[in-house]
C-alpha positions as CSV (number, residue, x, y, z in Angstrom):
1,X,0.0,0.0,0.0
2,X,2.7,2.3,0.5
3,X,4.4,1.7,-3.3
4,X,0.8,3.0,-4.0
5,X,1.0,6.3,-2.1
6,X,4.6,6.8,-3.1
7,X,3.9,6.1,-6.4
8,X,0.7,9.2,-6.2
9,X,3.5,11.8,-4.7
10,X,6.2,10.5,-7.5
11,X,4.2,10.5,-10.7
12,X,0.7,11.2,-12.7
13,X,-2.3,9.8,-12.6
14,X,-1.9,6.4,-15.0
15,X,1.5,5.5,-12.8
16,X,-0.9,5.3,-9.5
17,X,-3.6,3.4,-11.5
18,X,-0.5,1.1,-12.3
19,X,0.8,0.8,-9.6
20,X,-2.9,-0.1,-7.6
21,X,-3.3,-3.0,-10.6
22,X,0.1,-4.3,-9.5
23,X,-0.6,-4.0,-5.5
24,X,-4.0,-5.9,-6.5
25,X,-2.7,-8.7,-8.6
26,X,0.2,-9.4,-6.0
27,X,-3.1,-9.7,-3.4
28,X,-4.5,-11.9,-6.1
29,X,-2.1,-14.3,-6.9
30,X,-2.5,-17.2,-4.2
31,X,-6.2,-16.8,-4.5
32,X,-5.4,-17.9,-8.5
33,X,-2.9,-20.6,-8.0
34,X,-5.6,-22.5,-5.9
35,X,-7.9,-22.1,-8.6
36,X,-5.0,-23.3,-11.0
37,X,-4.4,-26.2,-8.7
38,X,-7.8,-27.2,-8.8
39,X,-8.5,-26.9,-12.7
40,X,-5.4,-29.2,-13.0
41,X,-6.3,-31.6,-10.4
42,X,-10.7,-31.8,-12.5
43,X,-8.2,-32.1,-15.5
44,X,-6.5,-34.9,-14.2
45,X,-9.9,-36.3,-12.5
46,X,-12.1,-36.5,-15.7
47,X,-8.9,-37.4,-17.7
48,X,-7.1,-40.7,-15.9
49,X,-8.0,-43.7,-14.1
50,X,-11.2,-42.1,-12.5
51,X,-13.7,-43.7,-15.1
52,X,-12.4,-47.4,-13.7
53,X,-14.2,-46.5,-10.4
54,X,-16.8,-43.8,-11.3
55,X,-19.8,-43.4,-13.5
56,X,-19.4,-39.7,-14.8
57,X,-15.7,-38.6,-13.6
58,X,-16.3,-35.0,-15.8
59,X,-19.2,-34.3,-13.1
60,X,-16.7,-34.9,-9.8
61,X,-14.6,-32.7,-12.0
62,X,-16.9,-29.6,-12.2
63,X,-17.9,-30.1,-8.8
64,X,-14.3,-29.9,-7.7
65,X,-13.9,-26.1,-9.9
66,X,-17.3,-25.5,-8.4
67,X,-16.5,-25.8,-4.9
68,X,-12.9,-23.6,-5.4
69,X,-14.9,-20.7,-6.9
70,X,-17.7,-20.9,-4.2
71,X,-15.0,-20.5,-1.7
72,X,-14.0,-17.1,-2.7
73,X,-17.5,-16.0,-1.9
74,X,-16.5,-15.2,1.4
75,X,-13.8,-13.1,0.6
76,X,-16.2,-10.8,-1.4
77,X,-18.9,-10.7,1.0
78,X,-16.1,-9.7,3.7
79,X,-14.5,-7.1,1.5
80,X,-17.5,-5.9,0.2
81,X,-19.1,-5.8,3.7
82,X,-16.5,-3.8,5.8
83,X,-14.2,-2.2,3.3
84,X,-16.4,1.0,3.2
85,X,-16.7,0.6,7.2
86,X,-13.0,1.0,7.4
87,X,-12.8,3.6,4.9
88,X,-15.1,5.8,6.9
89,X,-13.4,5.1,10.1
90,X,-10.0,6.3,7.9
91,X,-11.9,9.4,6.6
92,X,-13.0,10.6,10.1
93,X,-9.7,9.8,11.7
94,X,-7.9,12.2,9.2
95,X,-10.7,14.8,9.7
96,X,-10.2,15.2,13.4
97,X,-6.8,15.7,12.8
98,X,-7.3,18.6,10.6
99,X,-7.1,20.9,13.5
100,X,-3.4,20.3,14.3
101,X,-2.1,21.3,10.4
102,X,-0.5,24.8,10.1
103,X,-2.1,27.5,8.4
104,X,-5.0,26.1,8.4
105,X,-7.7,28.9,9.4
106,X,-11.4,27.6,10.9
């Protein structure tokens, strides 16, 4: 977060927008490997050995992808659910403090 703020009192516009995508995708990139990990393992599930021992091994496939994508529901609800609380809370913090900056006149 601080490359981002850095990056706002260094450059323009388009190099904070950058540099937000890059902070983001970093956040992002466990999150993808597990969906990665399980595409490869409904791959490997509906591909090999499975149909010896199952019906329909392409529907325990889906369901595997199915149940990685449902469990980044909770992430959303959680961000979606207290990141404006917390940017509030940030917003009022820095306007109480307005007071104490120089040259400021009420």
């Amino acid at each position: 977060m601080q490359e981002v703020v850095n990056a706002g009192k260094e450059g323009g516009a388009s190099l904070v927008i950058l540099s937000g995508l890059v902070a983001g995708n970093f956040s992002a990139f466990w999150k993808g490997m597990v969906f990665v990990l399980l595409m490869f393992v409904a791959f490997f599930a509906s591909t090999y050995s499975l149909g010896e021992i199952m019906i329909y091994p392409s529907v325990f496939a889906f369901g595997l992808v199915a149940f990685g994508l449902l469990g980044m529901g909770p992430v959303t609800i959680a961000v979606d659910s207290y990141g404006p609380v917390t940017d509030n809370a940030q917003s009022v913090y820095e306007l109480s403090l307005i007071e104490e900056v120089p040259n400021i006149d009420d």
